[in-house]
mmCIF file of the N, C-alpha and C atoms, coordinates in Angstrom:
data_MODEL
# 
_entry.id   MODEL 
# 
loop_
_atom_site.group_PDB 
_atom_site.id 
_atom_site.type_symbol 
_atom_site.label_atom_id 
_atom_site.label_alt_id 
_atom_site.label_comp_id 
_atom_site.label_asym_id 
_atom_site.label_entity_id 
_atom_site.label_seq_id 
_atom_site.pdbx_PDB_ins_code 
_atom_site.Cartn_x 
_atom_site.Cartn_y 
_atom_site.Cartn_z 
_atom_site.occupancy 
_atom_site.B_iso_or_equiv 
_atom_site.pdbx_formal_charge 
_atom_site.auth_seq_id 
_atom_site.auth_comp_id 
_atom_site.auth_asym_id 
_atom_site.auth_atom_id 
_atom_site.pdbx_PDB_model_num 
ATOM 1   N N  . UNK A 1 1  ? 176.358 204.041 23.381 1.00 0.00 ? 1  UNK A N  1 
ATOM 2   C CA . UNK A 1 1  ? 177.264 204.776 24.236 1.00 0.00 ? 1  UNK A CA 1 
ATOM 3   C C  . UNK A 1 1  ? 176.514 205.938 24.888 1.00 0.00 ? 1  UNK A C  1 
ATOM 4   N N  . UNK A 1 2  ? 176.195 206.005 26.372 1.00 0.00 ? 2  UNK A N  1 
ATOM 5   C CA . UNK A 1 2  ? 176.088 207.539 26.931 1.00 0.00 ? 2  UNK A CA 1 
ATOM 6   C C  . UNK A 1 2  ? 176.945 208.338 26.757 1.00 0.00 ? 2  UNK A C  1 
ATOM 7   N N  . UNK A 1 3  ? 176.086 209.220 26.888 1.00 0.00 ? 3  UNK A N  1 
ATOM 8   C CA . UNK A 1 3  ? 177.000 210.734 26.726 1.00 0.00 ? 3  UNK A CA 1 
ATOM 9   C C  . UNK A 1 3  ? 177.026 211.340 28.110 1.00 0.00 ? 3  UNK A C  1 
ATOM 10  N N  . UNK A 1 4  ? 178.317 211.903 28.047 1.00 0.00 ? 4  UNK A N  1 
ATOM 11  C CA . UNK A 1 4  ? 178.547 212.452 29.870 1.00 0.00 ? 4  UNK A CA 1 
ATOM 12  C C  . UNK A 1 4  ? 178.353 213.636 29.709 1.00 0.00 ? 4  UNK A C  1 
ATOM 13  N N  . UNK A 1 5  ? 177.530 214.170 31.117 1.00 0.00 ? 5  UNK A N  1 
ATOM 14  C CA . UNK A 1 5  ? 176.912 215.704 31.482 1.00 0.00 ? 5  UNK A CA 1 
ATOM 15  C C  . UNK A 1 5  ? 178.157 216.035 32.106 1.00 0.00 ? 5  UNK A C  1 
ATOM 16  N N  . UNK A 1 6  ? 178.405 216.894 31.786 1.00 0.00 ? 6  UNK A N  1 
ATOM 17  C CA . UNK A 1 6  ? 179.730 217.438 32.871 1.00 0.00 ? 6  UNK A CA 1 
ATOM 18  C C  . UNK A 1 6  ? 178.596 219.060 33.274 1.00 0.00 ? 6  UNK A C  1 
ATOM 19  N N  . UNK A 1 7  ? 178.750 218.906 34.761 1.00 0.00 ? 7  UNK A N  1 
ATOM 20  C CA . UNK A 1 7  ? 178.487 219.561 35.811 1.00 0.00 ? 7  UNK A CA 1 
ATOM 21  C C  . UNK A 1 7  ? 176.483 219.475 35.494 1.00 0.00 ? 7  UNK A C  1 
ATOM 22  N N  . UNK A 1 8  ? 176.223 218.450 35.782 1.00 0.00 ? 8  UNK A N  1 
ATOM 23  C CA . UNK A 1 8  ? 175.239 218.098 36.335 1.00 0.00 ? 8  UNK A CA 1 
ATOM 24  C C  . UNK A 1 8  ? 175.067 217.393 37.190 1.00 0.00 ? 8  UNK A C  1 
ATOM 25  N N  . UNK A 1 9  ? 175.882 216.517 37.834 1.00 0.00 ? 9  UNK A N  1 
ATOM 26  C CA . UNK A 1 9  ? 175.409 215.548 38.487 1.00 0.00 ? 9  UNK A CA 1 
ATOM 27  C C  . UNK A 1 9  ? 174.459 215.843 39.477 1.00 0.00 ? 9  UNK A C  1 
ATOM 28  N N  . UNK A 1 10 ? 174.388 217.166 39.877 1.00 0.00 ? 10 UNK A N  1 
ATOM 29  C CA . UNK A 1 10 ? 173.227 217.587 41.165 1.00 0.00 ? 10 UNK A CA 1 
ATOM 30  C C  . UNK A 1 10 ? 171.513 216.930 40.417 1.00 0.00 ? 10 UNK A C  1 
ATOM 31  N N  . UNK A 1 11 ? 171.720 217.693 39.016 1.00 0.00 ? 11 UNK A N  1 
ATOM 32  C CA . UNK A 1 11 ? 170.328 217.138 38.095 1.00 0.00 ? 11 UNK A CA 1 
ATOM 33  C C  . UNK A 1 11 ? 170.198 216.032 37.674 1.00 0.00 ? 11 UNK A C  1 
ATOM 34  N N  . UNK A 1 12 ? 170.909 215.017 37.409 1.00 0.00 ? 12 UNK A N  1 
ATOM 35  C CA . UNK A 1 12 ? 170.888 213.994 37.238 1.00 0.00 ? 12 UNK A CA 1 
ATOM 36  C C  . UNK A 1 12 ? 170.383 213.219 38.484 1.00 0.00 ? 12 UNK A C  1 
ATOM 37  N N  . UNK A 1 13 ? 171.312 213.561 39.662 1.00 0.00 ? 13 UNK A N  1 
ATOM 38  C CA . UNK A 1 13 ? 170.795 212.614 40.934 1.00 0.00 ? 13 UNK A CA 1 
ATOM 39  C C  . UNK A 1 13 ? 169.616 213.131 41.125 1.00 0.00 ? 13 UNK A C  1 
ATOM 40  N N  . UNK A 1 14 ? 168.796 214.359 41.230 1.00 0.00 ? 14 UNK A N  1 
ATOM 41  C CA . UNK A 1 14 ? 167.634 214.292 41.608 1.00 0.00 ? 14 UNK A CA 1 
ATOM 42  C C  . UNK A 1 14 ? 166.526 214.053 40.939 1.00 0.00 ? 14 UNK A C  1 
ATOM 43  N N  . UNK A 1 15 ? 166.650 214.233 39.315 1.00 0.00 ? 15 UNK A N  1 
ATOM 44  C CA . UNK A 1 15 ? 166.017 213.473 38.299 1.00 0.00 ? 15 UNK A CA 1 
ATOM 45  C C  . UNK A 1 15 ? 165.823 211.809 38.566 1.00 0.00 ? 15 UNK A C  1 
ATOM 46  N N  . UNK A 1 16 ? 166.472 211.161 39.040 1.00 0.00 ? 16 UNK A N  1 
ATOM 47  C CA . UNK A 1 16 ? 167.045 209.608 39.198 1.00 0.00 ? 16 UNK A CA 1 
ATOM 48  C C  . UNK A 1 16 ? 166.254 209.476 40.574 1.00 0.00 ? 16 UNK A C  1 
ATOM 49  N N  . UNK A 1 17 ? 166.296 210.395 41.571 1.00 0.00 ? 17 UNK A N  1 
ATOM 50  C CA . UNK A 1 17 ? 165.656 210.226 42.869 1.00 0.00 ? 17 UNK A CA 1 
ATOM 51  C C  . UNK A 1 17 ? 164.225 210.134 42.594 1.00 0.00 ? 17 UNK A C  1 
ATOM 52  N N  . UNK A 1 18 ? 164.077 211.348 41.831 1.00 0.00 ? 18 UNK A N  1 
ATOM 53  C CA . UNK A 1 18 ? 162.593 211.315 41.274 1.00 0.00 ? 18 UNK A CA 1 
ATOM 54  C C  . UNK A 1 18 ? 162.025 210.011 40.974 1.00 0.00 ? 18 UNK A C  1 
ATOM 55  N N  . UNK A 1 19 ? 162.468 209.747 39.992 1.00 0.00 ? 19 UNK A N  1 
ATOM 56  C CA . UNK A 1 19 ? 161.859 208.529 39.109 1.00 0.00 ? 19 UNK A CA 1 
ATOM 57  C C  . UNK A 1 19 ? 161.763 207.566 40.248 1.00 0.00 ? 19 UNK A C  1 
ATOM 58  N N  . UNK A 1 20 ? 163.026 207.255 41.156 1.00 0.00 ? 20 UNK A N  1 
ATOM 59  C CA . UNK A 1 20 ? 162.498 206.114 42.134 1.00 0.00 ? 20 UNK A CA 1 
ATOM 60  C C  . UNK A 1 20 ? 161.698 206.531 43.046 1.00 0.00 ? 20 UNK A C  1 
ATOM 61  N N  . UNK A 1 21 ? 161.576 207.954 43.417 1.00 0.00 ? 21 UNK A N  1 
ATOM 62  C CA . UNK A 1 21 ? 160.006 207.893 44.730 1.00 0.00 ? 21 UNK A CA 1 
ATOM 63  C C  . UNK A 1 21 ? 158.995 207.537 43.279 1.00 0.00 ? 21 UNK A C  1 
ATOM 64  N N  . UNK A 1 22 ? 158.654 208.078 42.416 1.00 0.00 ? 22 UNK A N  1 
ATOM 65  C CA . UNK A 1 22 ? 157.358 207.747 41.777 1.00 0.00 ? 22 UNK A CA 1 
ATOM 66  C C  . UNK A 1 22 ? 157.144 206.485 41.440 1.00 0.00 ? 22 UNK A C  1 
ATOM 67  N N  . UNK A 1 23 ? 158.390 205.551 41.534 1.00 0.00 ? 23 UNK A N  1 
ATOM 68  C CA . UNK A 1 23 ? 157.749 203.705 41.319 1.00 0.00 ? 23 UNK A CA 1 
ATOM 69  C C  . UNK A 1 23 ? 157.697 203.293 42.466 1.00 0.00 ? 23 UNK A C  1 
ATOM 70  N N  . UNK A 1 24 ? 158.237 203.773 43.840 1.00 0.00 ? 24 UNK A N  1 
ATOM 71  C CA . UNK A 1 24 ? 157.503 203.346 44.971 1.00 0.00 ? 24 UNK A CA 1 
ATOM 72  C C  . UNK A 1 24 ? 156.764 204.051 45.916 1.00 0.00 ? 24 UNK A C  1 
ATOM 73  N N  . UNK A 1 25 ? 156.177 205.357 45.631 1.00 0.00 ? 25 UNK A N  1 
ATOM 74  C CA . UNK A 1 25 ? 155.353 205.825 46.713 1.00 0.00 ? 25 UNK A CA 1 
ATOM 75  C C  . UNK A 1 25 ? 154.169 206.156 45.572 1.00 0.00 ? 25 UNK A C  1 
ATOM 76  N N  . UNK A 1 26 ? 154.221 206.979 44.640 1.00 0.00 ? 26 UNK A N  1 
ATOM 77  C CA . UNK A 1 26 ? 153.346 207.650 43.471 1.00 0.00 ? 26 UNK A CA 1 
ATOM 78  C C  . UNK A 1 26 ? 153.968 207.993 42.451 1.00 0.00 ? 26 UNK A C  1 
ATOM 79  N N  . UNK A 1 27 ? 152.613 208.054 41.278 1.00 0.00 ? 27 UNK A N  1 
ATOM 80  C CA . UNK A 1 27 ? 153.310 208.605 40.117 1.00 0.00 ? 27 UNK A CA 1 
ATOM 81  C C  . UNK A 1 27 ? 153.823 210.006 40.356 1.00 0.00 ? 27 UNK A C  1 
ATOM 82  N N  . UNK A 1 28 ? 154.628 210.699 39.503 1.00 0.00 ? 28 UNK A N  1 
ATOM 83  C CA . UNK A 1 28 ? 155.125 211.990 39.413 1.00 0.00 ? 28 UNK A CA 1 
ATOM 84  C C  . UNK A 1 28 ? 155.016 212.386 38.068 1.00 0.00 ? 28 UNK A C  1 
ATOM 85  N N  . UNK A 1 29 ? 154.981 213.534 37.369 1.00 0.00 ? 29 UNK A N  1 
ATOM 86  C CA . UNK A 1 29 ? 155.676 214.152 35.831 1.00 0.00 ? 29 UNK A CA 1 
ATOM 87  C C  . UNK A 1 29 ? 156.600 215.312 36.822 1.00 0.00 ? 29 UNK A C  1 
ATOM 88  N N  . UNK A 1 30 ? 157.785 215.333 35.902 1.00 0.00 ? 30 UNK A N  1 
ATOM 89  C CA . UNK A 1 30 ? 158.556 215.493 35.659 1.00 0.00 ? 30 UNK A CA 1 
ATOM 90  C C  . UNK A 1 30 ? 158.360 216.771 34.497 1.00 0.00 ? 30 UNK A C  1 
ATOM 91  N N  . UNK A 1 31 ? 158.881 218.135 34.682 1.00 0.00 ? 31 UNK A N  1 
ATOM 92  C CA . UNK A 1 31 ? 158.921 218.689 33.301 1.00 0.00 ? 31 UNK A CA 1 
ATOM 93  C C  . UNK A 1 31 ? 160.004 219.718 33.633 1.00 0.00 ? 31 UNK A C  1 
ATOM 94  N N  . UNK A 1 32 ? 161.266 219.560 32.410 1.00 0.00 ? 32 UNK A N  1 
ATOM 95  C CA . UNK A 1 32 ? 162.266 220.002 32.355 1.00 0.00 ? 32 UNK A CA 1 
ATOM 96  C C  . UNK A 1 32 ? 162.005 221.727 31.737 1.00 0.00 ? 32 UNK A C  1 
ATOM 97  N N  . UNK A 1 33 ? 162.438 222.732 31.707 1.00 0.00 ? 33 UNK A N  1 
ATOM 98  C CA . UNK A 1 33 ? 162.114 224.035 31.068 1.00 0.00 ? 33 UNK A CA 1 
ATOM 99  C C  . UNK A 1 33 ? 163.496 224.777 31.473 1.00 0.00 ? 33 UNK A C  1 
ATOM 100 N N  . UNK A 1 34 ? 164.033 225.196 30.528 1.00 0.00 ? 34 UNK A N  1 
ATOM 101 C CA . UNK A 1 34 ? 164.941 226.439 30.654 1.00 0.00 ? 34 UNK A CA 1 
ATOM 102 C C  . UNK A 1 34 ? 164.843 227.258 28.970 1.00 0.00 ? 34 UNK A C  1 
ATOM 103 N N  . UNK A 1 35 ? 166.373 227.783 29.418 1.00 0.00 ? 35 UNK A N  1 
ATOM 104 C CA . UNK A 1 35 ? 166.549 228.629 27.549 1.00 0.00 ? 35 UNK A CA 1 
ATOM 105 C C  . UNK A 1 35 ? 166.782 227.002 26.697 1.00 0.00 ? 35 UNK A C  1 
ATOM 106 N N  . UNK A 1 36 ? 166.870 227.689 25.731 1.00 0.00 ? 36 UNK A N  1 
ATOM 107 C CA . UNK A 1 36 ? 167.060 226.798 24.090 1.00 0.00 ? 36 UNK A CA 1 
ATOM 108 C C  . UNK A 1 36 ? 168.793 226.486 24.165 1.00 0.00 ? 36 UNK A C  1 
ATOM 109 N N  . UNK A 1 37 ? 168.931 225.086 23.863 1.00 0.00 ? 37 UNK A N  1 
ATOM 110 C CA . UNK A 1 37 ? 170.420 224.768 23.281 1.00 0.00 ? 37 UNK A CA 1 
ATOM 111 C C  . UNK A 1 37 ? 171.044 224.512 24.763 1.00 0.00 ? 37 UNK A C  1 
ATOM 112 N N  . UNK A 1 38 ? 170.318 224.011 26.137 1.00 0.00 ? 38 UNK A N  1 
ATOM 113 C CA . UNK A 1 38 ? 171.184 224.016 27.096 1.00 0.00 ? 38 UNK A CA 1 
ATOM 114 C C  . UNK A 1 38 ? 171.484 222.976 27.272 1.00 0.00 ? 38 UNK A C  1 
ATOM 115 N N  . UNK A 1 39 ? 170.697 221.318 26.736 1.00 0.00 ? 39 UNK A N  1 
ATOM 116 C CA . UNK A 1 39 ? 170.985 220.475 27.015 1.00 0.00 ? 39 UNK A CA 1 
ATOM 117 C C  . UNK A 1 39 ? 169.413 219.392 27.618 1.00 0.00 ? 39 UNK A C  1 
ATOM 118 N N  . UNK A 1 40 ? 168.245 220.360 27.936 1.00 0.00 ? 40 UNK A N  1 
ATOM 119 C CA . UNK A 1 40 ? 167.147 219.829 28.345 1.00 0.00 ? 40 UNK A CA 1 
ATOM 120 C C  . UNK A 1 40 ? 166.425 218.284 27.799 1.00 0.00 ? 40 UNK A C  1 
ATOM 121 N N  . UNK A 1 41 ? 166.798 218.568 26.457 1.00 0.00 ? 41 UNK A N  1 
ATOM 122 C CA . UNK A 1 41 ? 166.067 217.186 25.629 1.00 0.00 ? 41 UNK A CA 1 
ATOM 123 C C  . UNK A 1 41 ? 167.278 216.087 25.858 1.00 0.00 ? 41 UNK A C  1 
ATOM 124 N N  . UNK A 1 42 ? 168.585 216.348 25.772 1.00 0.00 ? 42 UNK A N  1 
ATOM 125 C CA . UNK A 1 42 ? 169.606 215.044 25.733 1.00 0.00 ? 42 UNK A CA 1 
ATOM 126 C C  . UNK A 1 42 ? 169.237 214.997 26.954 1.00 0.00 ? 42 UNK A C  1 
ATOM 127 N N  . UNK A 1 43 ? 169.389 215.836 28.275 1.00 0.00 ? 43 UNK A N  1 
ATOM 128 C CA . UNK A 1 43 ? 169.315 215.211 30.041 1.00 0.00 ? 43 UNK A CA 1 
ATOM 129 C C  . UNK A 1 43 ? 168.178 214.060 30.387 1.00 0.00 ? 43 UNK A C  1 
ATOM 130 N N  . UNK A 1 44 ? 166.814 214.871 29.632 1.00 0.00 ? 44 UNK A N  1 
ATOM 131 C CA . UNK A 1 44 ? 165.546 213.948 30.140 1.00 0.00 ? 44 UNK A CA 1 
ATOM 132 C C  . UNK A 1 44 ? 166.050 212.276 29.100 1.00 0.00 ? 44 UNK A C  1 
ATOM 133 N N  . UNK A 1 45 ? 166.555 212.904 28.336 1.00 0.00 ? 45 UNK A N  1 
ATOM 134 C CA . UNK A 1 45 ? 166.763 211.236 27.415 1.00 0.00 ? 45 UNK A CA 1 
ATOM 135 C C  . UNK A 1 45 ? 167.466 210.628 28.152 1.00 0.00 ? 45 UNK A C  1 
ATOM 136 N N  . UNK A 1 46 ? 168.966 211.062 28.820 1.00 0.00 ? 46 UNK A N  1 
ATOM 137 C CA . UNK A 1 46 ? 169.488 210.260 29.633 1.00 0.00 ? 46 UNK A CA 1 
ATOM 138 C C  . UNK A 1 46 ? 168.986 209.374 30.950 1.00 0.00 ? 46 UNK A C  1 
ATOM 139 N N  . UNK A 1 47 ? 168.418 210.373 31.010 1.00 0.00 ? 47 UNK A N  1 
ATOM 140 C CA . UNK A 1 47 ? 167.906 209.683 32.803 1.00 0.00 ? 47 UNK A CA 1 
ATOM 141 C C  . UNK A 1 47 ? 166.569 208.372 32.399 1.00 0.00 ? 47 UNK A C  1 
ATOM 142 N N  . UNK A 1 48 ? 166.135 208.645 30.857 1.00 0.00 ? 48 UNK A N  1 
ATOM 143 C CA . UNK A 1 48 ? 164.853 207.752 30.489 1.00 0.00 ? 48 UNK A CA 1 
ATOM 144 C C  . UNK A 1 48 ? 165.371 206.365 29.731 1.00 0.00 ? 48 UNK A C  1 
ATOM 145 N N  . UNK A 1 49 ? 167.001 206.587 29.365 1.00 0.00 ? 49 UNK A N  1 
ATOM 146 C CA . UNK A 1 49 ? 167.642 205.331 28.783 1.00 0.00 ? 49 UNK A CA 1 
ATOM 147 C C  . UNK A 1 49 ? 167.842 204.030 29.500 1.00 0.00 ? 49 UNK A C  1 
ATOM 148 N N  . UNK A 1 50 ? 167.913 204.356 30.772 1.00 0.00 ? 50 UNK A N  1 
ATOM 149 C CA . UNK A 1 50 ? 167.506 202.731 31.275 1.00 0.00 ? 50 UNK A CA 1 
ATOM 150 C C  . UNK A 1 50 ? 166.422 202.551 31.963 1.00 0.00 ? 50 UNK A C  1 
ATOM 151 N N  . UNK A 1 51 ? 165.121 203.187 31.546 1.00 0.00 ? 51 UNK A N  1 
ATOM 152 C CA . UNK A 1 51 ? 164.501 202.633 32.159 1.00 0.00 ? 51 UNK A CA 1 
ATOM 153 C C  . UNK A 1 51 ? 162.746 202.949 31.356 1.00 0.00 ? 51 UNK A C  1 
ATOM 154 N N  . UNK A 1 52 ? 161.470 202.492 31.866 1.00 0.00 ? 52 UNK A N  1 
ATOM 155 C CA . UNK A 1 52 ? 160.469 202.958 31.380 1.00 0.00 ? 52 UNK A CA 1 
ATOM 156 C C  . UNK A 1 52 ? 160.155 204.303 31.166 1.00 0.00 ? 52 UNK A C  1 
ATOM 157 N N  . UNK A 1 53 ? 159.965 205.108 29.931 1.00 0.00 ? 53 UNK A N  1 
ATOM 158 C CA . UNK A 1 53 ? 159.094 206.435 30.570 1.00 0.00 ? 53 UNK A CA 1 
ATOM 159 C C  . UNK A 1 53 ? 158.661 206.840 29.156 1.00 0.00 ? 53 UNK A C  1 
ATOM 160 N N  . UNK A 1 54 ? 158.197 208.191 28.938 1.00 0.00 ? 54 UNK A N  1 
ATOM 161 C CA . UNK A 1 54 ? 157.465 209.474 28.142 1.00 0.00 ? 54 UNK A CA 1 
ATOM 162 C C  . UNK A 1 54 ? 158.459 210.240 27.978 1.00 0.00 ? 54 UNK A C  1 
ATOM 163 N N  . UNK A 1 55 ? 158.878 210.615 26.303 1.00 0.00 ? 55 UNK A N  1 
ATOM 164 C CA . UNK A 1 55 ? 159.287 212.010 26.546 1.00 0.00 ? 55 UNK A CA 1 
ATOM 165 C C  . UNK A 1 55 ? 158.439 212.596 25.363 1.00 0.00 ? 55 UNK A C  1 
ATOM 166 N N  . UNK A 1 56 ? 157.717 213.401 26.082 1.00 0.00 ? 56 UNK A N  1 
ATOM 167 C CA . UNK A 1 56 ? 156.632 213.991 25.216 1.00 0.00 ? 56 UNK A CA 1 
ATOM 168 C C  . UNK A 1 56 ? 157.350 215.590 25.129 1.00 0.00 ? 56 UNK A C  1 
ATOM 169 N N  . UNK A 1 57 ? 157.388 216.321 23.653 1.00 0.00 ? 57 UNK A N  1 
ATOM 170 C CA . UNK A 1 57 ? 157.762 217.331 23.725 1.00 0.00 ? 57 UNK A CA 1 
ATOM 171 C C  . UNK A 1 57 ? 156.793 218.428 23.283 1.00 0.00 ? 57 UNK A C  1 
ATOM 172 N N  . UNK A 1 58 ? 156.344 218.990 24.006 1.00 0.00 ? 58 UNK A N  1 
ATOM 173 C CA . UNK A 1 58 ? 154.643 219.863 23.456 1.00 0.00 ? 58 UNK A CA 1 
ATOM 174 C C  . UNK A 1 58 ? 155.137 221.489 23.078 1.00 0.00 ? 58 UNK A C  1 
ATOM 175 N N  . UNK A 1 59 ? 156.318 221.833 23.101 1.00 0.00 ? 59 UNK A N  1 
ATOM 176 C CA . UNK A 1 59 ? 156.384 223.167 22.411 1.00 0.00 ? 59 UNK A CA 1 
ATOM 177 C C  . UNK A 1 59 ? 155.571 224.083 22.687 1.00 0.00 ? 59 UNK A C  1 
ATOM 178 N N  . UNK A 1 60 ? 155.487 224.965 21.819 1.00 0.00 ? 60 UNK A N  1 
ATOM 179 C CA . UNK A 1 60 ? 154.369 226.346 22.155 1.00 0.00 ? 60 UNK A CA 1 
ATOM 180 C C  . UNK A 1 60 ? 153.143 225.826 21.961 1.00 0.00 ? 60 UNK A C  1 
ATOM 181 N N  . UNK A 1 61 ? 152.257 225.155 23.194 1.00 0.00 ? 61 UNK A N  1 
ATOM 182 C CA . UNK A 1 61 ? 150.400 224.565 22.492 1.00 0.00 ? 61 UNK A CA 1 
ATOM 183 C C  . UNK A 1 61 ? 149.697 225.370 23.207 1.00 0.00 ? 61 UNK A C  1 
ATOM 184 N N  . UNK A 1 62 ? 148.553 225.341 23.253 1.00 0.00 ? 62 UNK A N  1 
ATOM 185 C CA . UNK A 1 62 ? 147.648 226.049 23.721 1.00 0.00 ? 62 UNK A CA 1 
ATOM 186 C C  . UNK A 1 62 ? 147.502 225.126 25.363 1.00 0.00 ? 62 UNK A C  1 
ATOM 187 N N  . UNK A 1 63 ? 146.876 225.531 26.462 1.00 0.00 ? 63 UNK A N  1 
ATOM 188 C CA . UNK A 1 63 ? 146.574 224.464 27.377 1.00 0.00 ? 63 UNK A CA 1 
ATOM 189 C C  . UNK A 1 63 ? 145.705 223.549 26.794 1.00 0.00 ? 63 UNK A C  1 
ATOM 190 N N  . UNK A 1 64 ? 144.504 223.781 26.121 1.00 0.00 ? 64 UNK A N  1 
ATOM 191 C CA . UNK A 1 64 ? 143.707 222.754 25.905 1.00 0.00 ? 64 UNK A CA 1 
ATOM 192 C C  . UNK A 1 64 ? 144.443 221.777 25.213 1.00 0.00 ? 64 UNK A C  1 
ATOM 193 N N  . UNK A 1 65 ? 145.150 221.887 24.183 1.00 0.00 ? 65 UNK A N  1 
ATOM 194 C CA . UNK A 1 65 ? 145.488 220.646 23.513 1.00 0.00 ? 65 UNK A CA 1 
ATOM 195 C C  . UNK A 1 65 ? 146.806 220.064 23.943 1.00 0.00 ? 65 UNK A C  1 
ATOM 196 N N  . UNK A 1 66 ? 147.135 220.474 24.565 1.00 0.00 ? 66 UNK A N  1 
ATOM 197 C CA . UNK A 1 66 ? 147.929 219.695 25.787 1.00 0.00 ? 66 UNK A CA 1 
ATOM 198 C C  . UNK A 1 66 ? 147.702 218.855 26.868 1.00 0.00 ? 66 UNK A C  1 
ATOM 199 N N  . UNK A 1 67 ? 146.678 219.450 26.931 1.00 0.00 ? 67 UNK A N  1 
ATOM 200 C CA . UNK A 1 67 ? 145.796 218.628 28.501 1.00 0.00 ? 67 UNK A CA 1 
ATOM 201 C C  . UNK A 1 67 ? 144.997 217.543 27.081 1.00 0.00 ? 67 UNK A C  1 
ATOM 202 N N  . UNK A 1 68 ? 145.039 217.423 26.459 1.00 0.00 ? 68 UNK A N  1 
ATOM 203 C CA . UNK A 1 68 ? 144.284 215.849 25.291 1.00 0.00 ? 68 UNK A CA 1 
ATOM 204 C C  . UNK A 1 68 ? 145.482 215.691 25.109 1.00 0.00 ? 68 UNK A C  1 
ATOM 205 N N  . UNK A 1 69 ? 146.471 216.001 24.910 1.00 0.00 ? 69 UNK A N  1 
ATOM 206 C CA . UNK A 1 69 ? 147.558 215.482 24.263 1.00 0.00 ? 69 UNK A CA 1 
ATOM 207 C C  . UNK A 1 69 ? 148.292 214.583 24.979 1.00 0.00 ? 69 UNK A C  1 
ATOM 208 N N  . UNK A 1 70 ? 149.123 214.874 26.605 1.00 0.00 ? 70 UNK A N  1 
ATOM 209 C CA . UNK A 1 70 ? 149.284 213.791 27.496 1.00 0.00 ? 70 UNK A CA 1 
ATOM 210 C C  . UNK A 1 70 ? 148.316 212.704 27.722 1.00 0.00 ? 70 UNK A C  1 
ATOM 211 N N  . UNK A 1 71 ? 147.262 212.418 28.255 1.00 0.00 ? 71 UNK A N  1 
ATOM 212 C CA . UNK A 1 71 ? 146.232 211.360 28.376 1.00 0.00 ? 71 UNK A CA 1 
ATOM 213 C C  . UNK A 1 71 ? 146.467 210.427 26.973 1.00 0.00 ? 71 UNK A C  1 
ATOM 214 N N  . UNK A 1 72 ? 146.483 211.338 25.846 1.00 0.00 ? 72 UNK A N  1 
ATOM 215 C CA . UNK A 1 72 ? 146.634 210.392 24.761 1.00 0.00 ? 72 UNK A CA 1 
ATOM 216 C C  . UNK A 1 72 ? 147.836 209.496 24.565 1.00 0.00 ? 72 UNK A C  1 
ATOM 217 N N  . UNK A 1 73 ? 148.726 209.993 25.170 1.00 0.00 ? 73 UNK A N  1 
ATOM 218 C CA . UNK A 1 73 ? 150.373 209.404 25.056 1.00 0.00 ? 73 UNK A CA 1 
ATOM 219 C C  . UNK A 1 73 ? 150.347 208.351 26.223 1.00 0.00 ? 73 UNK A C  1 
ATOM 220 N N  . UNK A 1 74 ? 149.850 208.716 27.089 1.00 0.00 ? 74 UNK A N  1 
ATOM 221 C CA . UNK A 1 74 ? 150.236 207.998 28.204 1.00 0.00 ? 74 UNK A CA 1 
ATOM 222 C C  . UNK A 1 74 ? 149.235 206.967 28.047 1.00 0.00 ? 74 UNK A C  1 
ATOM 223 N N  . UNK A 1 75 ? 148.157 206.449 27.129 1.00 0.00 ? 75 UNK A N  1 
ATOM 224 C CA . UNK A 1 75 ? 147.226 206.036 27.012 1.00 0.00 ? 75 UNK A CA 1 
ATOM 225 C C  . UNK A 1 75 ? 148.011 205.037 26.057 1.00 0.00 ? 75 UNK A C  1 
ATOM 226 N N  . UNK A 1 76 ? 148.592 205.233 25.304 1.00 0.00 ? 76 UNK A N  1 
ATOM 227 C CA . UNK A 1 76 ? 149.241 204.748 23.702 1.00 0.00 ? 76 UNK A CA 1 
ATOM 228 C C  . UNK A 1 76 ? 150.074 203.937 24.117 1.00 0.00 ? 76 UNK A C  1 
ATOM 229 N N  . UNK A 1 77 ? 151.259 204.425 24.843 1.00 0.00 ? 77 UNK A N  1 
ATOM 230 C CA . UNK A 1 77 ? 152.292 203.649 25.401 1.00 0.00 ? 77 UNK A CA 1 
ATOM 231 C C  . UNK A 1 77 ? 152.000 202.481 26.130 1.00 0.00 ? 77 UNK A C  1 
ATOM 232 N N  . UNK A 1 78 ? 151.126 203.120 27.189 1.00 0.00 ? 78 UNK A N  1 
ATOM 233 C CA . UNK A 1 78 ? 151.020 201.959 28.382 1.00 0.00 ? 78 UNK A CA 1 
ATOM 234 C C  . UNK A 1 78 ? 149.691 201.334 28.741 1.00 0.00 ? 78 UNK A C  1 
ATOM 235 N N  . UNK A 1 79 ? 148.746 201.873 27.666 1.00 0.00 ? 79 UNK A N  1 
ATOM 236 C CA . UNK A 1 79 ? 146.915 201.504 27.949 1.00 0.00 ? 79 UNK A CA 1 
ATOM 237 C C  . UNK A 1 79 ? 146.888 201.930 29.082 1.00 0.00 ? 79 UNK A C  1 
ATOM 238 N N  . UNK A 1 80 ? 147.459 202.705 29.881 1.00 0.00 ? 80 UNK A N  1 
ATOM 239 C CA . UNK A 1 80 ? 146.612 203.660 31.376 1.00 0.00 ? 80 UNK A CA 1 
ATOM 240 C C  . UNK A 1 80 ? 145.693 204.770 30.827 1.00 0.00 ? 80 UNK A C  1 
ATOM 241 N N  . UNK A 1 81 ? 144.732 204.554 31.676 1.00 0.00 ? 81 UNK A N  1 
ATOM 242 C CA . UNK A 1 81 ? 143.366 205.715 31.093 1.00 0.00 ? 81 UNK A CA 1 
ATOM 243 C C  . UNK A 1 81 ? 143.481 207.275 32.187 1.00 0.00 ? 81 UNK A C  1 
ATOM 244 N N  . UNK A 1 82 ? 143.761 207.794 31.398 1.00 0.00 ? 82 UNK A N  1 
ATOM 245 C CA . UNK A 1 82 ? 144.189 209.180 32.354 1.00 0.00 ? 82 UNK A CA 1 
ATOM 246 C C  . UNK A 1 82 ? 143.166 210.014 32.158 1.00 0.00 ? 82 UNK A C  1 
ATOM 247 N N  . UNK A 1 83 ? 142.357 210.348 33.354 1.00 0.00 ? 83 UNK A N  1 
ATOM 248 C CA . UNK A 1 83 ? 141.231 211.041 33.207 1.00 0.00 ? 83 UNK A CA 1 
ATOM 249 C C  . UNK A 1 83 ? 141.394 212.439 33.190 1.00 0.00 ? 83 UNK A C  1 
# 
């Protein structure tokens, strides 16, 4: 069962727009950020339930191990080599 966003639909449709320019023109990331408890982790899950994607959640990291940390995921999932 989905769960309904009430008063998102502006984020939802352009989340959803997103995802379709990046399977037909280029890839994109996508990265959601606000305060704590607003809803950020259920939204990106919604918009990723029908279809392929990453939800990588990196918390407080340093840049360096973030920048190894995507390549590695996106490497795992889908064998794409991200330089």
């Amino acid at each position: 069962m989905k769960k309904a966003f009430y008063d998102r639909e502006k984020e939802v449709a352009l989340l959803r727009a997103t995802r379709e320019k990046s399977k037909t023109s280029h890839s994109m990331m996508t990265v959601l950020t606000g305060r704590r408890r607003i809803g950020k982790t259920s939204l990106g899950r919604q918009i990723l339930s029908d279809d392929v994607g990453i939800y990588l959640f990196v918390g407080r990291k340093d840049e360096a191990t973030v920048t190894r940390y995507i390549p590695t995921m996106v490497y795992h999932f889908f064998s794409i080599f991200v330089p």
